[in-house]
C-alpha positions as CSV (number, residue, x, y, z in Angstrom):
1,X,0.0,0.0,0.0
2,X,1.6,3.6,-1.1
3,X,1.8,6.1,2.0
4,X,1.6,10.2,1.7
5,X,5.4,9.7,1.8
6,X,5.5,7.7,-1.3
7,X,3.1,10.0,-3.2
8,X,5.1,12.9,-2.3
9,X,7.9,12.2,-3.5
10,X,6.5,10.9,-6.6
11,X,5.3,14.3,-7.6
12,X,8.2,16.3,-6.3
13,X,12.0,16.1,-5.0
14,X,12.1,16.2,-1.3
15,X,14.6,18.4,0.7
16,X,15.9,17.3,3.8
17,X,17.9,20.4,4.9
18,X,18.9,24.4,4.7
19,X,21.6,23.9,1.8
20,X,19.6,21.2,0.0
21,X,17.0,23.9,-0.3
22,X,19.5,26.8,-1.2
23,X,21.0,24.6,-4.1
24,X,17.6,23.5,-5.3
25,X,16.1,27.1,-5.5
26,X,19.9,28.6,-6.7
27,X,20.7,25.5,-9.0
28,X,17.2,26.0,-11.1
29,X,16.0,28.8,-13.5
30,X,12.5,28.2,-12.2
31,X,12.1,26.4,-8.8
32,X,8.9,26.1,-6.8
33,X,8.9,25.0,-3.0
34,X,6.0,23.3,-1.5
35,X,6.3,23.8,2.5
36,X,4.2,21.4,4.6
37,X,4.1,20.0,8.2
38,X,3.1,15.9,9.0
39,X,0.0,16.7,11.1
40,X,-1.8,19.7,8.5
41,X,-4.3,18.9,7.1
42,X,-5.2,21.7,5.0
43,X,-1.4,21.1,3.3
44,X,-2.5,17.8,2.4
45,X,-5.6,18.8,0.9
46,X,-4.1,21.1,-1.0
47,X,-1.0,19.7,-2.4
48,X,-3.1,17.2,-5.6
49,X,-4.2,20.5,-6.4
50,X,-1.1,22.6,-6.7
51,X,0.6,19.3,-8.2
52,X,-2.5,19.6,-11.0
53,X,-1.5,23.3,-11.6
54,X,2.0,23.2,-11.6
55,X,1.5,20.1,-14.2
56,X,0.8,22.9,-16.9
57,X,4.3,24.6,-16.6
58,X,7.1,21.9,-17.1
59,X,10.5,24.1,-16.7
60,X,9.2,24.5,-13.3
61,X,11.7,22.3,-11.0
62,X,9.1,21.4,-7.8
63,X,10.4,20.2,-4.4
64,X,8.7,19.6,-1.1
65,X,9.6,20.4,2.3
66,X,8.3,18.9,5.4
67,X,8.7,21.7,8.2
68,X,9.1,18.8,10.4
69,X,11.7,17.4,9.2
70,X,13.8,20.5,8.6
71,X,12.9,22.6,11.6
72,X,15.2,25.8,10.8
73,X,13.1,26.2,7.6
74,X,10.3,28.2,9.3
75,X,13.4,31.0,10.1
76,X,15.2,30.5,7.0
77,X,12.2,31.4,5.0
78,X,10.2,33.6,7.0
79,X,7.4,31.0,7.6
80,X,4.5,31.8,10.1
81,X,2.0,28.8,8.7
82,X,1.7,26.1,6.4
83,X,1.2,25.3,3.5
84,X,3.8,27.8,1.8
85,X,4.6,27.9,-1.7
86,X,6.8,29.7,-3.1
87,X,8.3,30.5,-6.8
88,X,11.6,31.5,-7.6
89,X,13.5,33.0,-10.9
90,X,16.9,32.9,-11.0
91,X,17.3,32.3,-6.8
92,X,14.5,35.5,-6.6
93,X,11.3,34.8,-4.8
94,X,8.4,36.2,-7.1
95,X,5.6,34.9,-5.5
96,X,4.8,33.4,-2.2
97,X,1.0,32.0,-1.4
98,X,0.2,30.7,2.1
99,X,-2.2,28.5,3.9
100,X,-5.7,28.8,1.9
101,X,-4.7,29.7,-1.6
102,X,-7.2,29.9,-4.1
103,X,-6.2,27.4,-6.5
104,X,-7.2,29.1,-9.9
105,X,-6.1,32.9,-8.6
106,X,-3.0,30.6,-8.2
107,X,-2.7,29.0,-11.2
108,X,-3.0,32.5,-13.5
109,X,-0.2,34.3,-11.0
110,X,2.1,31.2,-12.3
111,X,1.1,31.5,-15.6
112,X,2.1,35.1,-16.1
113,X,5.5,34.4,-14.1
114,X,6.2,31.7,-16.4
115,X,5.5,32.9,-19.9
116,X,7.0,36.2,-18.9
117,X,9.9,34.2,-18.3
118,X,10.5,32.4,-21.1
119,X,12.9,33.1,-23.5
């Protein structure tokens, strides 16, 4: 039987610490972190959902985050509550969306971000 575990990390890489997430986010022209805890459910809810969206933009590098697991994140980031998500360009955060997130409102802030920057 698959666990949340297993479907996570089928739809995204998952970082285990600070400089795993710096190299993702500086390594990639486009990278998106998902932020989530174990115990949230609105993060689980949520995550099919933003996995659905960020189906429609494929140079988009996607990794998740469990705040558990990597404590120091919530300072590193500047995280209050989860979910966060968060899109980068070139190591730049351009857009940050937290807890309830309106999933088409969403989906059209990415879309502009991403056909703006492509080349």
């Amino acid at each position: 039987m698959a666990t949340e575990g297993d479907y996570i990390l089928s739809v995204m890489n998952e970082l285990f610490s600070i400089e795993e997430v710096d190299n993702f986010v500086n390594h990639h022209h486009l990278a998106f972190l998902y932020i989530s805890q174990t115990n949230c459910g609105v993060c689980h809810a949520l995550l099919p959902k933003i996995k659905e969206v960020m189906s429609d933009f494929p140079k988009i590098q996607l990794a998740f985050i469990n705040a558990d697991h990597v404590p120091a994140i919530a300072g590193h980031l500047s995280i209050f509550t989860v979910p966060v998500m968060i899109l980068y360009v070139d190591g730049k955060e351009v857009l940050r969306e937290a807890r309830f997130v309106h999933v088409e409102q969403f989906r059209e802030k990415v879309k502009k971000i991403y056909f703006l920057t492509q080349e």
